[in-house]
Every structure is written in C-alpha cells, then in structure tokens.
C-alpha positions as CSV (number, residue, x, y, z in Angstrom):
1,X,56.1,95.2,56.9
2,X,56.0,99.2,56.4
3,X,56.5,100.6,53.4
4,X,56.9,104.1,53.1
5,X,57.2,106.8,50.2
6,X,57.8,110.0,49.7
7,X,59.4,112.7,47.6
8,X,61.1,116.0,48.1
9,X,60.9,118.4,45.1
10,X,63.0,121.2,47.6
11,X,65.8,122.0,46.7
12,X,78.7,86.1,42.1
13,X,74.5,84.1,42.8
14,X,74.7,85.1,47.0
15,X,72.7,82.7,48.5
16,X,74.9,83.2,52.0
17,X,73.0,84.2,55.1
18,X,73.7,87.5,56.9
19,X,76.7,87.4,59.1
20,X,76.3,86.5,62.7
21,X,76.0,89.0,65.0
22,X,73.6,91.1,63.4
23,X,70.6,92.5,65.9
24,X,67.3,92.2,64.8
25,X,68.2,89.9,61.7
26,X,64.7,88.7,60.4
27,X,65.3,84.7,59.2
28,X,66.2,84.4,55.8
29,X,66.5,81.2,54.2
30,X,67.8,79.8,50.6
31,X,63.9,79.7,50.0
32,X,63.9,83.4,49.8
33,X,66.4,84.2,47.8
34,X,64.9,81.3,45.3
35,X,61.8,82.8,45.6
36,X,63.4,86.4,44.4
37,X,65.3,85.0,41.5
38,X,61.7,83.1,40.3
39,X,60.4,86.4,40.2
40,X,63.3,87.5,38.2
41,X,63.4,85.1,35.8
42,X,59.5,85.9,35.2
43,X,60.2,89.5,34.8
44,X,63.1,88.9,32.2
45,X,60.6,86.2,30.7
46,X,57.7,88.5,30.3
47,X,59.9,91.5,28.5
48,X,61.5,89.4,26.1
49,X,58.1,88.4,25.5
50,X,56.4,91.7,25.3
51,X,54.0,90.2,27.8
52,X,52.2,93.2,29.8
53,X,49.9,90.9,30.8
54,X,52.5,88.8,32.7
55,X,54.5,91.9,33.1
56,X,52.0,93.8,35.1
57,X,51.5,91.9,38.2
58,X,55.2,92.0,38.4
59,X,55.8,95.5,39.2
60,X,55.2,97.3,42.2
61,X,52.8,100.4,41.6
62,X,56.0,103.4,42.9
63,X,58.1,101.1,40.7
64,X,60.9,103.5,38.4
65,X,63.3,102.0,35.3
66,X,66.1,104.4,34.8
67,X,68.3,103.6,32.3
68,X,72.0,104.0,31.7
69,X,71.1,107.5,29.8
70,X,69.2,108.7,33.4
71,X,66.3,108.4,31.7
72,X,63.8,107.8,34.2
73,X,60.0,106.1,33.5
74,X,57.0,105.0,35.5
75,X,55.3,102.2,35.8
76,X,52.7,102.7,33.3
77,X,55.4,104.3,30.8
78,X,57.5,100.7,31.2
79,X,54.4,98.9,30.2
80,X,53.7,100.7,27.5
81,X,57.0,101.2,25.8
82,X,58.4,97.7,27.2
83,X,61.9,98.4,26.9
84,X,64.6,96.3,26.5
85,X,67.1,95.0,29.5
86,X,70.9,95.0,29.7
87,X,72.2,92.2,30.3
88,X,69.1,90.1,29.8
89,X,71.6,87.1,29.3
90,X,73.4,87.6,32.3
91,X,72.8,85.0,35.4
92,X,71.9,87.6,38.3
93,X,73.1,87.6,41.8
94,X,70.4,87.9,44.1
95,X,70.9,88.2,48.3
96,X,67.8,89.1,50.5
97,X,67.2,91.2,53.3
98,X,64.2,90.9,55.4
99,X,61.3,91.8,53.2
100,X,63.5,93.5,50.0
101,X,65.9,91.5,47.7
102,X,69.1,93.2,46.0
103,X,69.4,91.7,42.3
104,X,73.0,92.7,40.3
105,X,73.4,91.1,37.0
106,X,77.0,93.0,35.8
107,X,78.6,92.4,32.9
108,X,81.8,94.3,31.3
109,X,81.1,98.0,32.0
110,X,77.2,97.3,32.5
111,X,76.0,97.2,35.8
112,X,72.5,96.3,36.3
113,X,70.4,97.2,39.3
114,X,67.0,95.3,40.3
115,X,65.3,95.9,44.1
116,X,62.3,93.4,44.9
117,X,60.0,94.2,47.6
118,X,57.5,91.4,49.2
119,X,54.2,92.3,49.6
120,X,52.2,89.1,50.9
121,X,53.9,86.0,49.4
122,X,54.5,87.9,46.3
123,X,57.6,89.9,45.7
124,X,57.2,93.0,43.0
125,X,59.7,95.0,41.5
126,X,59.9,97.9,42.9
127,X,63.1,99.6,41.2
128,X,65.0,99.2,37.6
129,X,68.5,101.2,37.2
130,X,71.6,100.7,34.8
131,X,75.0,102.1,35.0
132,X,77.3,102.1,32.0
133,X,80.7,102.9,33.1
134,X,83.3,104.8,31.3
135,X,86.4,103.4,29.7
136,X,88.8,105.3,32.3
137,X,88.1,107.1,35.4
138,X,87.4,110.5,34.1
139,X,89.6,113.5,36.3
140,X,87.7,115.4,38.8
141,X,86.7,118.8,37.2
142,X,88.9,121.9,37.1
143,X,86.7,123.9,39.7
144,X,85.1,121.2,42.1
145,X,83.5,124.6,43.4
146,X,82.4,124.8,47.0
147,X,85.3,123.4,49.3
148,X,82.7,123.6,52.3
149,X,80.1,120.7,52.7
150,X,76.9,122.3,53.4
151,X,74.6,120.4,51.7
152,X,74.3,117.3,52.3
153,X,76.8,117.2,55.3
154,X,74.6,119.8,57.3
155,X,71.5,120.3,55.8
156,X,69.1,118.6,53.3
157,X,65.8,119.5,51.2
158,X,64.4,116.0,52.8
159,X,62.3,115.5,55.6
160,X,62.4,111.7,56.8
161,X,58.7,110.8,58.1
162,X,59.7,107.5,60.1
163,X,62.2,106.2,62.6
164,X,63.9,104.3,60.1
165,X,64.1,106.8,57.5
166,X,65.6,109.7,59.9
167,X,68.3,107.1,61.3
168,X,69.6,105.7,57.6
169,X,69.6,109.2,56.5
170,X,71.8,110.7,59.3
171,X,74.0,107.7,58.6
172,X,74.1,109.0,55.1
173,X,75.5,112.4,56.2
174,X,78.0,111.0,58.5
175,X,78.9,109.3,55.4
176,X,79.4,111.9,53.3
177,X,80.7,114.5,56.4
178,X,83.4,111.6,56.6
179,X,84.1,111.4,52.9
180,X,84.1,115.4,52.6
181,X,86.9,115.4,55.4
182,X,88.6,112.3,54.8
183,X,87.9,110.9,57.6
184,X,88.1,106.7,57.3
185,X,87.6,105.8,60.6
186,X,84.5,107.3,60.2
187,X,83.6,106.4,57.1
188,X,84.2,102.5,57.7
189,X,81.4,101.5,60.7
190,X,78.8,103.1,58.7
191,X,79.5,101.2,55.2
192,X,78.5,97.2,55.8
193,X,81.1,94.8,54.4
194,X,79.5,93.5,50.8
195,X,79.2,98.0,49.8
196,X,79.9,98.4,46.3
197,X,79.6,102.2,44.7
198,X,79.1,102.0,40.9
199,X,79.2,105.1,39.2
200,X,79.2,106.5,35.7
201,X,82.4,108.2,35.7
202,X,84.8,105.4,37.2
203,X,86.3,102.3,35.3
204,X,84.7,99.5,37.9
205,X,82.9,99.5,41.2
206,X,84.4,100.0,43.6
207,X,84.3,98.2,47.5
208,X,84.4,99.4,50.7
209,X,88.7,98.5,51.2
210,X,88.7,100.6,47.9
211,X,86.9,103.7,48.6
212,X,88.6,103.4,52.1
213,X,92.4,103.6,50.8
214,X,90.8,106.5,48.1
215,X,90.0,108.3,51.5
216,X,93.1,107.5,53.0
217,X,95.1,108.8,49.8
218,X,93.3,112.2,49.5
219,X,94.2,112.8,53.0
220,X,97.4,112.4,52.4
221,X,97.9,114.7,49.6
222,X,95.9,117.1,51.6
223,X,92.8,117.0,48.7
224,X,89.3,117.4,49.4
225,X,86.1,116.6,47.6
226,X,83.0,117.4,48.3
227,X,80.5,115.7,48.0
228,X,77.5,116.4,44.9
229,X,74.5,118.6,46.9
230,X,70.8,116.5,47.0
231,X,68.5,118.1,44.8
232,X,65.4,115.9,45.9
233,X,64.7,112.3,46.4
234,X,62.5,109.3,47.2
235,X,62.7,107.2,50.1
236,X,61.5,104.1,51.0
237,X,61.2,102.7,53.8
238,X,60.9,98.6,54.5
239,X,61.3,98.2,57.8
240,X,64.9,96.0,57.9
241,X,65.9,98.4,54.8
242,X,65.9,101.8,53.8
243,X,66.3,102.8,50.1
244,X,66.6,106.7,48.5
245,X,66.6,107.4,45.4
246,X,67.9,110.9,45.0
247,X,69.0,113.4,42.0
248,X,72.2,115.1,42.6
249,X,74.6,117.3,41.5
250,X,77.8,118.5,41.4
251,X,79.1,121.8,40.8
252,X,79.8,122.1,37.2
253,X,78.5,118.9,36.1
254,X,75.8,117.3,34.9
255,X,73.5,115.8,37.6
256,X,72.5,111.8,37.8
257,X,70.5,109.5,40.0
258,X,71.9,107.6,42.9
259,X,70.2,105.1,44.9
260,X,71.6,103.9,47.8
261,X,70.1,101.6,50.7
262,X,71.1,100.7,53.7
263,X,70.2,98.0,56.4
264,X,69.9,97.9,59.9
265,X,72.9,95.8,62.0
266,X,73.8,95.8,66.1
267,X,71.7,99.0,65.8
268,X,73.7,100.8,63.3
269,X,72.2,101.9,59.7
270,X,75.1,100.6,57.2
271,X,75.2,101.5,53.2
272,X,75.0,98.7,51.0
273,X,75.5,100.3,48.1
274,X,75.2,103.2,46.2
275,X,74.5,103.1,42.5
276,X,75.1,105.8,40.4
277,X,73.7,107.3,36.5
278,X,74.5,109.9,34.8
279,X,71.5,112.0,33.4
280,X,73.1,112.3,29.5
C-alpha cells in the first residue's frame, strides 16, 4: 500500500460493498469494515479511559484531531491533553475503501469525522475532525470579493508528488471550476454517489442531488461563487484513496479546514466527501 505525505506552506452502520462496476475495486468484505469499527470501539474505549497506553498504538504517527473550534493538534499533543470526543455515545457508521476506512458518528448539528488507515493487519487513526453546524445557513457575505476563480480553479500552492495525487487533485479543480461556473454536468461525474459536504456555516450536510440543484439554482439567477483560495495543505495518498487536508479561505472571512478524499472508480477520481471547520 503507498502512503504518501506531504505539506505545502505556499501560499446509517454501511457495511454494503462498493457498487458494481467499479475498475480496480480491491475486495472488501464485512470482515473489514468489522475490523475498522473494533478499532473504533478501542479508540473511544481508551479516551474515556484516559488510557495513552492503549491509546498510543492506536494512532497513526501524521495523525491530526481538529476540533469543531479548528483547533488543530498532533499526535503527541492528543496524548498528552487526551481530549474529549463528540459524540462518544453515538453508534458510528463505518464503510471501507481498499486500505482506508471512513468512520461518521453524526448527531444533531455535530458531525464527527474519523479516517483509519491499515498498516499491516492493523488499522491506525490517521485523522480526527468535528464540525458543529450553525442553527441556519448563514447568507453569503456582502463582498464575496474576486468574481474570477484563479486560485484553486487555475493554479494552486501544491505540488502533487505521485500519480494518484496529481489525478484526485485535477479532479478537485474541475470540481471547483464547475462549481465556480455553475456548471452541473460537470460537476456530477466527478462527485461519487454516497458525497456528503458538511460545513460550518450550513444547517445539515448536504448530498450530491443537493449541491447539484444549488448549482442548478445559482445558474439560474445568474449568481456566482467562487470558491475559498487553498492556503496550503496535506495530502495523502493510499493508493485506492486520496485524502487532503487543506486550510482555506474566503475573501472576507475567516479561514477553516477542509478535508476532502476521493477514490478511484472506471478510472475517474470521484469526491467522497468534503468536510469542513471553521477556525473560531
């Protein structure tokens, strides 16, 4: 399995199989996803416990907890402060691809985030994130400031170092070209079917029908938004999946975290989701 990172400072329980029809779909099995959730329950086990001993062996060594502040800690910084989980309680959804697991355990406004990565027969945590959405959608700003999408539609302060991660991100960009010019028929080959975007400053997630009638309804009404310009990022690449977790911002606004990753189908890099928080 490669595993790949890197980091730019420039500028509800799914146990279903992947559709059919998917190229190079690695053989997943209900033993996997079991597997995952073990792993999970372990974690959850060994906070609640204050554990590091049990916790340590747990978490990957690039793993990262940001919390639903955007307050963003290492490894060794999660060990030593331990802090608590939202939605501890909650029974988690868990679906596997190839050698990283997606873990969601949502509750109310409180959407929790959890990416496994195998190495061996183990799987470690490799990522931690929490999104605590607002009451009510809040308004786009008063001056959405540039109305041309340069960054990231065009050009990005990332350099991808592998196959996998130059392809996922170009998807990415087509992505957010498409959403910058309303373009659904774009926008909907490149978003797999389960996609979910979670952000702060909306009520609910939202799924890929719903973010393709938003497109639909801004073209309309002849609006535009661009989309927030990438500050820096990590990637990761996992072979069958690719993961970035990048810092934005948007003009006039405060800046967040949002990590998305995508997966690999009839040669086509898809989003799977992207999950966003708010630096408070």
């Amino acid at each position: 399995m490669i595993f790949h990172l890197r980091s730019s400072r420039f500028a509800a329980l799914w146990l279903s199989i992947l559709p059919l029809g998917m190229a190079a779909s690695p053989a997943l099995s209900a033993d996997d996803t079991q597997a995952v959730l073990q792993s999970d329950r372990a974690l959850l086990l060994a906070l609640k416990d204050s554990d590091k001993t049990a916790l340590a062996p747990l978490l990957d060594a690039s793993f990262m907890w940001i919390n639903s502040k955007g307050l963003r800690l290492p490894r060794q910084r999660v060990l030593d402060t331990l802090p608590a989980v939202a939605n501890s309680d909650v029974e988690p959804q868990a679906r596997v691809y190839g050698g990283s697991a997606v873990v969601r355990a949502n509750r109310g406004s409180m959407s929790v985030l959890r990416i496994w990565v195998k190495r061996g027969p183990a799987w470690r945590l490799i990522h931690y994130q929490e999104v605590l959405q607002v009451p009510k959608t809040e308004p786009p700003p008063a001056d959405p400031g540039p109305t041309e999408c340069e960054n990231p539609c065009k050009t990005i302060p990332l350099k991808p170092e592998t196959r996998s991660e130059t392809e996922a991100i170009a998807s990415w960009q087509g992505v957010m070209k498409a959403m910058a010019e309303n373009d659904a028929d774009a926008y909907a080959p490149l978003i797999a079917d389960e996609f979910t975007a979670t952000d702060t400053h909306h009520d609910h997630p939202h799924t890929k029908s719903e973010r393709l009638a938003q497109i639909k309804k801004q073209k309309l009404a002849g609006a535009r938004s661009v989309p927030p310009a990438l500050l820096n990022a990590q990637v990761f690449d996992f072979g069958y999946t690719v993961m970035m977790v990048a810092f934005e911002r948007r003009s006039n606004a405060k800046p967040f975290f949002n990590t998305r990753m995508w997966v690999k189908r009839d040669g086509r890099w898809q989003m799977l989701f992207s999950f966003n928080t708010r630096i408070e």
